[in-house]
PDB file of N, CA, C and O in Angstrom:
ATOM      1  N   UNK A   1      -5.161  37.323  15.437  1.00  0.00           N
ATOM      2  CA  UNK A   1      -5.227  36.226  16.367  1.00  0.00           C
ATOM      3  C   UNK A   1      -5.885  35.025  15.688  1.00  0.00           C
ATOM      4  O   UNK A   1      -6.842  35.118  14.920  1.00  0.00           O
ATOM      5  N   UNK A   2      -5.234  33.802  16.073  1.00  0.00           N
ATOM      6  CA  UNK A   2      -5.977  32.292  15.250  1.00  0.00           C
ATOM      7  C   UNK A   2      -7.244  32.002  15.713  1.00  0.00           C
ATOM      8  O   UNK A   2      -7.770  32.860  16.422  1.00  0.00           O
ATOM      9  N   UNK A   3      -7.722  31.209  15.526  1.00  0.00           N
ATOM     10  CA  UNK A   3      -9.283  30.496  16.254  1.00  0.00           C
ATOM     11  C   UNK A   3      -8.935  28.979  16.789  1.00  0.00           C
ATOM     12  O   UNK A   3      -8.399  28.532  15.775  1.00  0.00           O
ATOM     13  N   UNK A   4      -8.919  28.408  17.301  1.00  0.00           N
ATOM     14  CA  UNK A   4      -8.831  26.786  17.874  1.00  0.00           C
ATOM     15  C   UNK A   4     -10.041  26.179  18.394  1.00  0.00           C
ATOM     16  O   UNK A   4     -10.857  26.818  19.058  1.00  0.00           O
ATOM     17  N   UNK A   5     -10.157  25.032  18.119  1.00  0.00           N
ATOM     18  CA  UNK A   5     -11.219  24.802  18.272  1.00  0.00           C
ATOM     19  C   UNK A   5     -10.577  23.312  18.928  1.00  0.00           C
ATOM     20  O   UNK A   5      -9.530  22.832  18.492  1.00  0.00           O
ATOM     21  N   UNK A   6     -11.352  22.693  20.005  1.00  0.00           N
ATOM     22  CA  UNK A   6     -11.587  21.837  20.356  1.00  0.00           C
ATOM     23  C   UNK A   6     -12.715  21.048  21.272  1.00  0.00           C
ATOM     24  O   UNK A   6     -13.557  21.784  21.785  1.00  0.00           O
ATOM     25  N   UNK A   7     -12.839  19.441  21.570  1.00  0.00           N
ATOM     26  CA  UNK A   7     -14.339  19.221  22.267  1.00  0.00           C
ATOM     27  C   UNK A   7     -13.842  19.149  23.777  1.00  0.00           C
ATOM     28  O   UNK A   7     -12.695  18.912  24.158  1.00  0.00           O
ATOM     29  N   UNK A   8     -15.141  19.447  24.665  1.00  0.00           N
ATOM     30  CA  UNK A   8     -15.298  19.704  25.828  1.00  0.00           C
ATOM     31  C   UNK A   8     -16.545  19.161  26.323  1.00  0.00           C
ATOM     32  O   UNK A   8     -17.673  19.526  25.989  1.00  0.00           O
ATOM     33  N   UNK A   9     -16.132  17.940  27.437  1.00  0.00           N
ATOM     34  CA  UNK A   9     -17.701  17.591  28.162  1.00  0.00           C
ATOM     35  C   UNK A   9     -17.172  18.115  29.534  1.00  0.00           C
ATOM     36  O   UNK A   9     -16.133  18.424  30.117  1.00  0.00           O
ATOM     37  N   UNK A  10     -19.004  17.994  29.747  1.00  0.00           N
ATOM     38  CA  UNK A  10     -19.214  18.488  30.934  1.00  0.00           C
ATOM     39  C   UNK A  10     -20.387  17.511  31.616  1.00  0.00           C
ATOM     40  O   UNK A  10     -21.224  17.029  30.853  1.00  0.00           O
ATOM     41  N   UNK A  11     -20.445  17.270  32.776  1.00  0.00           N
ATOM     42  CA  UNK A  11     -21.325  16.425  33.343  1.00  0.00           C
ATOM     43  C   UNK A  11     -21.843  16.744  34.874  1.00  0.00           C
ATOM     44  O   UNK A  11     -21.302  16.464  35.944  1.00  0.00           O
ATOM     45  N   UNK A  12     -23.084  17.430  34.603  1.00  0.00           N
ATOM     46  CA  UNK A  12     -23.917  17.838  36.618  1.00  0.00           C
ATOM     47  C   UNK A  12     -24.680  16.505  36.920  1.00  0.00           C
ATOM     48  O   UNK A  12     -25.420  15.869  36.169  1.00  0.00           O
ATOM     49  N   UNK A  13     -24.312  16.244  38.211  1.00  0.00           N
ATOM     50  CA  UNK A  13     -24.900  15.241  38.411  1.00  0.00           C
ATOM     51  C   UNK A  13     -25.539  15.746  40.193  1.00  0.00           C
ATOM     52  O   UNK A  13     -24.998  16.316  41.140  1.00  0.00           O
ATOM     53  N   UNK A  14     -26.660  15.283  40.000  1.00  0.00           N
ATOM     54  CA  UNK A  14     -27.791  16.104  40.792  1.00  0.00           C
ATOM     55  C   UNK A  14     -28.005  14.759  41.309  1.00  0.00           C
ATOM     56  O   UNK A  14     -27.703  13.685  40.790  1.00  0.00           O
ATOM     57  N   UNK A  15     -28.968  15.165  43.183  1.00  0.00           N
ATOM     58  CA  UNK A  15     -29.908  14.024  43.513  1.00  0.00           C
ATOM     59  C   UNK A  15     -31.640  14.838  43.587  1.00  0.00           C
ATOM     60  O   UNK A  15     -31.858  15.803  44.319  1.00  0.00           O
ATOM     61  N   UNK A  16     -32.210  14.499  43.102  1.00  0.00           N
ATOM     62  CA  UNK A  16     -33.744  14.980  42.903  1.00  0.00           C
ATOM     63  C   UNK A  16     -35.153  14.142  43.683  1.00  0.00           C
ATOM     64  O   UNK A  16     -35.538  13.013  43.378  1.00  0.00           O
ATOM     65  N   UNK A  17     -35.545  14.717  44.365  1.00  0.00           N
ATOM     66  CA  UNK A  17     -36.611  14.110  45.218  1.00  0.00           C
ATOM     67  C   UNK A  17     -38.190  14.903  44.625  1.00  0.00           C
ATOM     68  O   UNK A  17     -38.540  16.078  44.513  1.00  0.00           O
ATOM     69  N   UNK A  18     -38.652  13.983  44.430  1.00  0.00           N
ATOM     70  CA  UNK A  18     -40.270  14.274  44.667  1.00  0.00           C
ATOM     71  C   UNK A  18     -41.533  14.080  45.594  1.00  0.00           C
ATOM     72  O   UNK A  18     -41.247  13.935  46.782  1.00  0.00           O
ATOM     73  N   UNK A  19     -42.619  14.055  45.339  1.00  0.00           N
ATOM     74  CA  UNK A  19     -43.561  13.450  46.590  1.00  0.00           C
ATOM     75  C   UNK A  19     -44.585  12.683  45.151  1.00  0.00           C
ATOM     76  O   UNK A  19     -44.918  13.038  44.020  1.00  0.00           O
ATOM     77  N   UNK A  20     -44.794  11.411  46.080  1.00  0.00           N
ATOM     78  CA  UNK A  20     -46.099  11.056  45.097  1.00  0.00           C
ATOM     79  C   UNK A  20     -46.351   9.666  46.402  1.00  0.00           C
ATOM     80  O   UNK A  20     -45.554   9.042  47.102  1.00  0.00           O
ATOM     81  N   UNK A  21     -48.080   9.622  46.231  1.00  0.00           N
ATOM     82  CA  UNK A  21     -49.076   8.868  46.743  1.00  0.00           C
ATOM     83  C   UNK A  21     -48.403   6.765  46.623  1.00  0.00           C
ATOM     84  O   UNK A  21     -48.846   5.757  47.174  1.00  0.00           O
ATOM     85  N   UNK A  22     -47.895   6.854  46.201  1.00  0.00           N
ATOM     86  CA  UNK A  22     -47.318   5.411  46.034  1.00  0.00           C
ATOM     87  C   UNK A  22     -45.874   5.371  44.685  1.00  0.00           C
ATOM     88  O   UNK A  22     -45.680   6.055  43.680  1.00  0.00           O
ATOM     89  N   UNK A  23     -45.160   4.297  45.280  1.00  0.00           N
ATOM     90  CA  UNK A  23     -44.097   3.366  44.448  1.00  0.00           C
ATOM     91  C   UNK A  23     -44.674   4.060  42.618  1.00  0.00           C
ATOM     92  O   UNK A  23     -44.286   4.943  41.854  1.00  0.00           O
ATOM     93  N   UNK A  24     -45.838   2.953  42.630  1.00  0.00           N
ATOM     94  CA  UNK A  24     -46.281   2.903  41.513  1.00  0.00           C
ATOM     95  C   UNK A  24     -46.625   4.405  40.844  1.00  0.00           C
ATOM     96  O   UNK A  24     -46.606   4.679  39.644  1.00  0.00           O
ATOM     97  N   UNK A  25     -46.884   5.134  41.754  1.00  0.00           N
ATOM     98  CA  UNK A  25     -47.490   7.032  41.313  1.00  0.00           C
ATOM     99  C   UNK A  25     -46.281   7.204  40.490  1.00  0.00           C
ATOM    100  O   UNK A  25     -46.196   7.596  39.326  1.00  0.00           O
ATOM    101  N   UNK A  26     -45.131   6.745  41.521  1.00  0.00           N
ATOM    102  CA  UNK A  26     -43.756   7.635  41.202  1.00  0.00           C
ATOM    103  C   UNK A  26     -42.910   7.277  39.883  1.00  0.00           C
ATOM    104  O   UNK A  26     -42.207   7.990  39.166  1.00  0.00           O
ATOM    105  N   UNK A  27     -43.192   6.094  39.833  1.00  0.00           N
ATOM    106  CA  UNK A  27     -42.539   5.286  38.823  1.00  0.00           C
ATOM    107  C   UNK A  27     -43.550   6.196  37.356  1.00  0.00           C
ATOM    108  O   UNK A  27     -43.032   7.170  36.808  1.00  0.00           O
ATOM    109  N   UNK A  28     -44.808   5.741  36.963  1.00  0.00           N
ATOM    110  CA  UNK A  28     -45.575   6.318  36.633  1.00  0.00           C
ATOM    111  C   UNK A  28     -45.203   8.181  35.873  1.00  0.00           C
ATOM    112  O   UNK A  28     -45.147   8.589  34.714  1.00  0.00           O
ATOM    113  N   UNK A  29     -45.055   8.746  36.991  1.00  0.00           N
ATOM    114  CA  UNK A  29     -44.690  10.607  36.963  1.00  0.00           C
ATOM    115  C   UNK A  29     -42.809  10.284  36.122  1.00  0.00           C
ATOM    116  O   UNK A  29     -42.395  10.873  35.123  1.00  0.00           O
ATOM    117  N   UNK A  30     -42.114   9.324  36.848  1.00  0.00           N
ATOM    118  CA  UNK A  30     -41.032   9.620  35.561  1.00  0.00           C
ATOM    119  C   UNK A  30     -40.381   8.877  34.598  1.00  0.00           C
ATOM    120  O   UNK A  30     -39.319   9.150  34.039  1.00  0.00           O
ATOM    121  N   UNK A  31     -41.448   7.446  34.373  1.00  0.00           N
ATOM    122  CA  UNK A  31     -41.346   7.179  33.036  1.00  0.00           C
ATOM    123  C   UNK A  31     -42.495   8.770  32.011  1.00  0.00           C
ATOM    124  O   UNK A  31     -42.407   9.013  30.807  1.00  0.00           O
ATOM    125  N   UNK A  32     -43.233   9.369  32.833  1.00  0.00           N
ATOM    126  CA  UNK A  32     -43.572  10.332  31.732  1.00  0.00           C
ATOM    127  C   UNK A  32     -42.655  11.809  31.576  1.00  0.00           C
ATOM    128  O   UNK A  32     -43.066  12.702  30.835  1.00  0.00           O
ATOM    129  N   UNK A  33     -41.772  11.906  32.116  1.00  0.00           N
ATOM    130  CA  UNK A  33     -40.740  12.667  32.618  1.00  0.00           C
ATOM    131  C   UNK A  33     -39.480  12.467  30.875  1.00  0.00           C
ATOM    132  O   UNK A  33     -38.899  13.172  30.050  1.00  0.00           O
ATOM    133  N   UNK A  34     -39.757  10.691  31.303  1.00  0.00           N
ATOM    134  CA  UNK A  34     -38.683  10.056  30.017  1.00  0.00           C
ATOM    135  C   UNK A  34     -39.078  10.717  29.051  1.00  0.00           C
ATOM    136  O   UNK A  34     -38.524  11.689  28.539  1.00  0.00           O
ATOM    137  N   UNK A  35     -40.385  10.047  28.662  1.00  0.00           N
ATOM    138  CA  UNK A  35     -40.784  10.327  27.428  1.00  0.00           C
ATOM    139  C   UNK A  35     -41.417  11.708  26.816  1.00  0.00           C
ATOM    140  O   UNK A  35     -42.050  11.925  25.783  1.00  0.00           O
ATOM    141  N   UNK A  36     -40.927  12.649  28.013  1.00  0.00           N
ATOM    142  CA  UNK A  36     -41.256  13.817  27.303  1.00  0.00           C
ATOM    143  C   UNK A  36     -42.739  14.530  27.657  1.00  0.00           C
ATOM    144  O   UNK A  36     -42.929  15.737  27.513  1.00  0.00           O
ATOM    145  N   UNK A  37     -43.779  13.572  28.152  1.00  0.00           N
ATOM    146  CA  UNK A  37     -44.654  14.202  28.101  1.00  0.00           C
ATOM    147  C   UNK A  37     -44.968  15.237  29.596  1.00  0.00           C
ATOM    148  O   UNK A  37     -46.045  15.804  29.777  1.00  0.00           O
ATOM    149  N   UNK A  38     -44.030  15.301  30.363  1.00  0.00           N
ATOM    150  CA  UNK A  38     -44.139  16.395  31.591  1.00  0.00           C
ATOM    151  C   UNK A  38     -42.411  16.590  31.744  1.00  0.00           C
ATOM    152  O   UNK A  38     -41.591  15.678  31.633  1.00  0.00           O
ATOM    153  N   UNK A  39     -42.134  17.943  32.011  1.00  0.00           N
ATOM    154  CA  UNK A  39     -41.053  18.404  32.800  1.00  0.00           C
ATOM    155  C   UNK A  39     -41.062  18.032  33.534  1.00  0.00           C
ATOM    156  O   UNK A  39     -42.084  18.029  34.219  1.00  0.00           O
ATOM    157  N   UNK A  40     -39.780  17.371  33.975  1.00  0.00           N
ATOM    158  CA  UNK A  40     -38.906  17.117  35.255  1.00  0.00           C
ATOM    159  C   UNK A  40     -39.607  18.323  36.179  1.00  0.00           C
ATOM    160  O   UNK A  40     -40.077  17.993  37.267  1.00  0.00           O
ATOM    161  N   UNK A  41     -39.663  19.425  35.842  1.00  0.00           N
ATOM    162  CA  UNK A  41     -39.895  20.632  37.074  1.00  0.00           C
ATOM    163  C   UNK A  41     -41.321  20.357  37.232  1.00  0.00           C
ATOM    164  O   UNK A  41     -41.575  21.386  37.858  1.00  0.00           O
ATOM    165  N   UNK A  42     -42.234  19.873  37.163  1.00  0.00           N
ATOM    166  CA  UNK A  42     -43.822  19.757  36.954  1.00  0.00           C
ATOM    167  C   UNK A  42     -43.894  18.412  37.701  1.00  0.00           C
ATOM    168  O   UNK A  42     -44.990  17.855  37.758  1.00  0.00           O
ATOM    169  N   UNK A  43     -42.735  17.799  38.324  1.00  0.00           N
ATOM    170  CA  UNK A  43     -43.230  16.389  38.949  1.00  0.00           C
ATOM    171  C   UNK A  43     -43.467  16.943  40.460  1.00  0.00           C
ATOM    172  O   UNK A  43     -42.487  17.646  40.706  1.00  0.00           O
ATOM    173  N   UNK A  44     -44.327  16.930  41.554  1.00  0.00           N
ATOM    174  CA  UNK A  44     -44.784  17.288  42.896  1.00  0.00           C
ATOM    175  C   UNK A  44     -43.676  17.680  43.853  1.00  0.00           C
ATOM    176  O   UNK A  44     -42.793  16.965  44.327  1.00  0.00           O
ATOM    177  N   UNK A  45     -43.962  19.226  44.072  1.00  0.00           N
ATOM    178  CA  UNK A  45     -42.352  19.322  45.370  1.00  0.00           C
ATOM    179  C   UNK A  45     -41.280  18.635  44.592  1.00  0.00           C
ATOM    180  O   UNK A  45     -40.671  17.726  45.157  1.00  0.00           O
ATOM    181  N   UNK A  46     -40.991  18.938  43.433  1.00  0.00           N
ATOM    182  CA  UNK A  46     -39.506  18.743  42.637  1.00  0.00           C
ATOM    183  C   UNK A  46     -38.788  20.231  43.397  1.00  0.00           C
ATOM    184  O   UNK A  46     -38.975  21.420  43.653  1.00  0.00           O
ATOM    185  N   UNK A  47     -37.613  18.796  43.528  1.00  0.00           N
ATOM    186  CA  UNK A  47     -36.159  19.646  44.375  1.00  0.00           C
ATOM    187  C   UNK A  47     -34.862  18.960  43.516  1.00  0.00           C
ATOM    188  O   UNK A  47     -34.736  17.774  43.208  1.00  0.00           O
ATOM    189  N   UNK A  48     -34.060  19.942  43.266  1.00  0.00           N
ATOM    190  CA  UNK A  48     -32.581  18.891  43.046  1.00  0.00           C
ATOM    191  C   UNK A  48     -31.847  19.630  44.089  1.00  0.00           C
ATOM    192  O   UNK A  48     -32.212  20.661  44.655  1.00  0.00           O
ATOM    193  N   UNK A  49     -29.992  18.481  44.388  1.00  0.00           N
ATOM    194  CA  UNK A  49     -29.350  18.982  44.952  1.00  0.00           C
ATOM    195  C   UNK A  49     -27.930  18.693  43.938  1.00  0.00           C
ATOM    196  O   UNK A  49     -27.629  17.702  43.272  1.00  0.00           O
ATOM    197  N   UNK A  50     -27.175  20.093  44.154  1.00  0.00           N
ATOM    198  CA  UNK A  50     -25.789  19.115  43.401  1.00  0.00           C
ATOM    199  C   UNK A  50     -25.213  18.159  44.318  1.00  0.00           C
ATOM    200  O   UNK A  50     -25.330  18.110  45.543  1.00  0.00           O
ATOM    201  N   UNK A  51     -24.170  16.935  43.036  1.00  0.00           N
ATOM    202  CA  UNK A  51     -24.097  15.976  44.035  1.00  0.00           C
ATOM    203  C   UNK A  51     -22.036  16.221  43.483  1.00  0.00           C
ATOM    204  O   UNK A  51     -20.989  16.478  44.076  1.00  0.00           O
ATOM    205  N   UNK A  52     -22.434  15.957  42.163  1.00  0.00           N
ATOM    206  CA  UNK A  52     -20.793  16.464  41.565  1.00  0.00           C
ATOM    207  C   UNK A  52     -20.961  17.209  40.141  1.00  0.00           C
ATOM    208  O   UNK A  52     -21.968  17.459  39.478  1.00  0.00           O
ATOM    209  N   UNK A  53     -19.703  17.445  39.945  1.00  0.00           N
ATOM    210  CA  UNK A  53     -19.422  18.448  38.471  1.00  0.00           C
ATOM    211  C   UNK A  53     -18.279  17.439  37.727  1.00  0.00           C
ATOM    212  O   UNK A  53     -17.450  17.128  38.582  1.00  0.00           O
ATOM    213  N   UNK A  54     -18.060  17.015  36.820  1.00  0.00           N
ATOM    214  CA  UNK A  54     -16.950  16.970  35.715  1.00  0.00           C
ATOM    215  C   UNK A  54     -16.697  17.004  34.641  1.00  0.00           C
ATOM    216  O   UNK A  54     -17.434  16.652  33.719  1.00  0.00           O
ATOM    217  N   UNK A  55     -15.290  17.562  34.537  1.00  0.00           N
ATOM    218  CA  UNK A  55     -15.070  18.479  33.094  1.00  0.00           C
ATOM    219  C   UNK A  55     -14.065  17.532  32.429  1.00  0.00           C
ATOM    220  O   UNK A  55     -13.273  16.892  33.121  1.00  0.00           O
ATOM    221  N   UNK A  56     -14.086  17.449  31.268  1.00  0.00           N
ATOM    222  CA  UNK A  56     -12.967  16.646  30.786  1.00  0.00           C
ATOM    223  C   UNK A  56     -12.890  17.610  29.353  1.00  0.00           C
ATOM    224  O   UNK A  56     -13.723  17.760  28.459  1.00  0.00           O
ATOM    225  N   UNK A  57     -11.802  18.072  29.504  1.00  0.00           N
ATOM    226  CA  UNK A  57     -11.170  18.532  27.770  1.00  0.00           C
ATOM    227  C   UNK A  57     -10.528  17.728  26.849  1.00  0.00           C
ATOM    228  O   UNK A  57      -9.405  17.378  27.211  1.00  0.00           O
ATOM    229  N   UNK A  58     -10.698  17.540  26.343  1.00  0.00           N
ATOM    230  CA  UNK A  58      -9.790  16.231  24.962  1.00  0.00           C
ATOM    231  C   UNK A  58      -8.889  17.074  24.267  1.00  0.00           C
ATOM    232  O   UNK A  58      -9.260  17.395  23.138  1.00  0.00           O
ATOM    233  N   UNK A  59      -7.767  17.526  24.665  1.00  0.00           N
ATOM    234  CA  UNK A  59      -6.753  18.171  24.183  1.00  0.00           C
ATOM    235  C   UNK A  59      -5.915  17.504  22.854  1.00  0.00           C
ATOM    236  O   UNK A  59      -4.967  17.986  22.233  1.00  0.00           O
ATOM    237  N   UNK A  60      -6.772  15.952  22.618  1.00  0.00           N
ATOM    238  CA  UNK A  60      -6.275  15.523  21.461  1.00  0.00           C
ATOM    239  C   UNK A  60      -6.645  15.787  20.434  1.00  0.00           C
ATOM    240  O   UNK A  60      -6.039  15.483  19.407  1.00  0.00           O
ATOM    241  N   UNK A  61      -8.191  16.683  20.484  1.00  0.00           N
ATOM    242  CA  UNK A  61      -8.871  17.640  19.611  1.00  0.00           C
ATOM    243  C   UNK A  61      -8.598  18.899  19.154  1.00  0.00           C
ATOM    244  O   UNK A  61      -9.460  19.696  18.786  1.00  0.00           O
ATOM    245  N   UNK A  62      -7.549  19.077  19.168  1.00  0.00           N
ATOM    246  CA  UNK A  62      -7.299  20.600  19.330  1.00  0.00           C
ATOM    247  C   UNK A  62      -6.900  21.081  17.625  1.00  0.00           C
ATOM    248  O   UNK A  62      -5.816  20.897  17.071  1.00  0.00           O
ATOM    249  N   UNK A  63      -8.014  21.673  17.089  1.00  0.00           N
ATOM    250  CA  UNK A  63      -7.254  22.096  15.832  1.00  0.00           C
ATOM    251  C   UNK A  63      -7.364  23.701  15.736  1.00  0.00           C
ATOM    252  O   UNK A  63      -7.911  24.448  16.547  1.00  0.00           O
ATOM    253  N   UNK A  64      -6.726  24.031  14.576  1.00  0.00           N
ATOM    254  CA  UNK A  64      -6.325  25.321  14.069  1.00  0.00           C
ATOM    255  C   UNK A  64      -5.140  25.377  13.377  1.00  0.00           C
ATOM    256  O   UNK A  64      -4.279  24.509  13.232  1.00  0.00           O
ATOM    257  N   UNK A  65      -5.232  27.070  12.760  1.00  0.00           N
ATOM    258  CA  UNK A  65      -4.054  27.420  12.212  1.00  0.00           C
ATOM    259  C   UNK A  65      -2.914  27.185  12.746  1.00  0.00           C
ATOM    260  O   UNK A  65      -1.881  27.540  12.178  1.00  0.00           O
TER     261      UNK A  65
END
């Protein structure tokens, strides 16, 4: 049997709520979220919900034997 190989995205797109004491708390909790220095899961009563899924295959990628 051959091997084929080609690329594949994928994209979850979530809505995520937290709790924080003010605007400014919140903003604050995920510019440090950005930069790495706390997990997304470590921000207060972190919840996600799915919102959509999409797949796209690039069948113009497709190589092999």
């Amino acid at each position: 049997m051959n091997e084929y190989t080609f690329w594949l995205d994928e994209t979850d797109t979530y809505k995520a709520v937290f709790t924080a004491d003010s605007y400014d708390q919140a903003l604050e909790l995920l510019e440090k979220v950005q930069a790495f220095e706390i997990d997304i899961t470590e921000l207060p009563n972190f919840q996600k919900f799915g919102k959509n899924y999409e797949q796209t295959i690039a069948i113009d990628t497709l190589e092999g034997d």
